[in-house]
C-alpha positions in Angstrom: -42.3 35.1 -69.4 -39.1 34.6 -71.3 -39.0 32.2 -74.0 -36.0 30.5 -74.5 -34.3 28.6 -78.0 -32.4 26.0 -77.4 -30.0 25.0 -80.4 -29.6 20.9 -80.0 -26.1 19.9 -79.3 -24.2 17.7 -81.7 -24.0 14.7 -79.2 -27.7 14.7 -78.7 -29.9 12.0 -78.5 -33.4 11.9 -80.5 -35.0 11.2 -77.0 -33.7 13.2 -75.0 -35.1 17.0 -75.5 -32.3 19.3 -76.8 -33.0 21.6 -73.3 -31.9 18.8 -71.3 -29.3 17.8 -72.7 -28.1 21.1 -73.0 -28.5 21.2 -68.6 -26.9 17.5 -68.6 -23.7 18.9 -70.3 -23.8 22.0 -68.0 -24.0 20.0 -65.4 -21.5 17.6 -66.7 -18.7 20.7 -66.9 -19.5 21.6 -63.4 -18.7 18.0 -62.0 -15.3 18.0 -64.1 -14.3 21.4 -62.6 -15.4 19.9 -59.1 -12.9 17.3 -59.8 -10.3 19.6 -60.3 -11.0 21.6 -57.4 -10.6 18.3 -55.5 -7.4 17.6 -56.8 -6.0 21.2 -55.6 -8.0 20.7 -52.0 -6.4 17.6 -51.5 -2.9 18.8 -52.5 -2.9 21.8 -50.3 -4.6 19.9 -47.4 -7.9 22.0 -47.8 -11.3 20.4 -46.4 -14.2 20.1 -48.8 -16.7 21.5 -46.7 -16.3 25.6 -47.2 -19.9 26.8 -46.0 -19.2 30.2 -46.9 -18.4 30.1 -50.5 -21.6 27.8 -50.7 -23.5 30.4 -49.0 -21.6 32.7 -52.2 -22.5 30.4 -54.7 -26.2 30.5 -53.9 -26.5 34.1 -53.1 -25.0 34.4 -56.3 -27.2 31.9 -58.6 -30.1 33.1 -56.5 -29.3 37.0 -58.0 -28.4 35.5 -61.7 -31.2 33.4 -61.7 -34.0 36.4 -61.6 -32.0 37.4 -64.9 -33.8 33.9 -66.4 -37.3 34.4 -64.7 -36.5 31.6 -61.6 -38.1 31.6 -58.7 -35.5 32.1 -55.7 -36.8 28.1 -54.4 -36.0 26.9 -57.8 -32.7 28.6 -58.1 -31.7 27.3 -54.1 -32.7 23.6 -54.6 -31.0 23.5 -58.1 -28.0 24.9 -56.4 -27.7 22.7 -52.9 -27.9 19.8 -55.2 -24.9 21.0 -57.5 -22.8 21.5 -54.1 -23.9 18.2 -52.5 -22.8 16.6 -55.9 -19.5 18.8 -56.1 -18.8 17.7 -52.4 -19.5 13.6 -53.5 -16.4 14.6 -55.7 -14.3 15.9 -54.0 -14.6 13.4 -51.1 -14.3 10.6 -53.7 -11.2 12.0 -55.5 -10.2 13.1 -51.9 -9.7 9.5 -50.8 -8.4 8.2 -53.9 -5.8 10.8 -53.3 -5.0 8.7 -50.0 -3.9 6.0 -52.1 -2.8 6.6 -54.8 -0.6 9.8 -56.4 -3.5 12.6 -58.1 -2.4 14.3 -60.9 -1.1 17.9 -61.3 -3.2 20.4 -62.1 -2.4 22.5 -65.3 0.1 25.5 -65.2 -2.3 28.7 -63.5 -4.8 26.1 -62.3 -5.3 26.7 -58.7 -8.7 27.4 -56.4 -9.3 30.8 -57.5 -9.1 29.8 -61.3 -11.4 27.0 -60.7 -14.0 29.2 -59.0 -14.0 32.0 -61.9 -14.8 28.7 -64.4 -17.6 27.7 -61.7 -19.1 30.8 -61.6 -19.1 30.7 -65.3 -20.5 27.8 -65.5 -23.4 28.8 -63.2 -25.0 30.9 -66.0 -25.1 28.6 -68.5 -26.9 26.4 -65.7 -29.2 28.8 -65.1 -29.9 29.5 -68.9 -30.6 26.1 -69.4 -32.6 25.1 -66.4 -34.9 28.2 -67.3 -34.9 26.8 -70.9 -35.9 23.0 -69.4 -38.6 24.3 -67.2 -40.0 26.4 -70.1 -40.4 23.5 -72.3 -42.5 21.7 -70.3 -41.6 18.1 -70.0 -42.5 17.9 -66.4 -44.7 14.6 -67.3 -41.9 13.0 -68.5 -38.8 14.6 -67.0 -37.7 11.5 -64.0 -37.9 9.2 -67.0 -36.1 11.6 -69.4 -33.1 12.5 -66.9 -33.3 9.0 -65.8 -32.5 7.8 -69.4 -29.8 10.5 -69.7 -27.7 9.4 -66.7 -28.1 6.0 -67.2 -27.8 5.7 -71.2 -24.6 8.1 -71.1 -21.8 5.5 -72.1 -19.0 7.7 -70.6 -20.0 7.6 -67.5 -18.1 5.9 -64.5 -20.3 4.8 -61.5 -18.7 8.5 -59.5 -20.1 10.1 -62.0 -23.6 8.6 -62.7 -23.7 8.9 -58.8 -22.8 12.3 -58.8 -25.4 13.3 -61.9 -28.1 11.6 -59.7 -27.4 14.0 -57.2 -27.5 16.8 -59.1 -30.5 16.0 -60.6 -32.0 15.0 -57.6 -34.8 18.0 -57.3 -34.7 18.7 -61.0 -38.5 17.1 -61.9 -39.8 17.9 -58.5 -42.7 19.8 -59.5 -43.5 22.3 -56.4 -39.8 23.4 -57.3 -41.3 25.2 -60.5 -42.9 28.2 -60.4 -46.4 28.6 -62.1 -45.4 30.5 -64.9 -42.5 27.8 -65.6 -45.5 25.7 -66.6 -46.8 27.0 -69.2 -45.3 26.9 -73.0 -43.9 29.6 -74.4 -44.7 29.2 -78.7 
């Protein structure tokens, strides 16, 4: 088992544990980028639905996330619920787009830009989902993420709605293997 140290970041709260806040801001990044790749879909008429880069992504997290000692379950639940919340951005962002003008991307934005900061994003993920199971706070963790969406000031409703989803399967406890739950000193 790997044990994993987890430096707090500076926007942390004193009850939230350091590890998920850590997967919270992750996860956080990820949605922005999501919103960006919306913005490009919906400028070059692209669907949101593209099955085989979220058979990629998986495969992908799936291979990292053996790096970080997760199971292959862990690692494909985690996932799915990243892509449906990516998708519940786009679709919103997607039909604002209908009526009212989006923004422009930045200069060199475009698809394959956003998907090389996606896939970088997918490690720290997996670092700190490792680093949340390891600590143990599966007693505690609906209450803990549920405090962390809903006590997190910036949020708009799209994006409370969209960390729900991608927290959906986080405290499920069949989803963490049996070495996940024991604590690593």
């Amino acid at each position: 088992m790997t044990c994993y140290e987890v430096a707090p970041p500076p926007d942390i709260r004193p009850d939230i544990p350091p590890e998920l806040t850590r997967l919270m801001r992750a996860v956080e990044r990820r949605n922005a980028t999501s919103h960006l790749v919306a913005i490009h879909k919906s400028k070059a008429g692209l669907p949101v639905e593209d099955l085989k880069r979220e058979q990629e992504v998986i495969a992908n997290a799936v291979e990292a996330g053996k790096r970080h000692g997760l199971s292959e379950e862990r690692v494909r639940t985690f996932f799915a619920d990243q892509i449906k919340a990516s998708k519940f951005i786009q679709s919103v962002v997607m039909t604002d787009g209908l009526f009212q003008k989006l923004p422009d991307l930045a200069p060199g934005e475009n698809l394959a830009s956003l998907r090389t900061v996606l896939d970088q994003i997918q490690e720290e993920l997996l670092f700190s989902l490792a680093a949340f199971d390891s600590a143990n706070h599966l007693e505690q963790c609906r209450n803990l993420v549920g405090t962390a969406i809903n006590n997190e000031k910036g949020y708009t409703l799209k994006m409370r709605a969209a960390m729900a989803q991608a927290t959906l399967n986080l405290c499920k406890m069949d989803r963490i293997p049996d070495s996940a739950l024991y604590r690593c000193d």
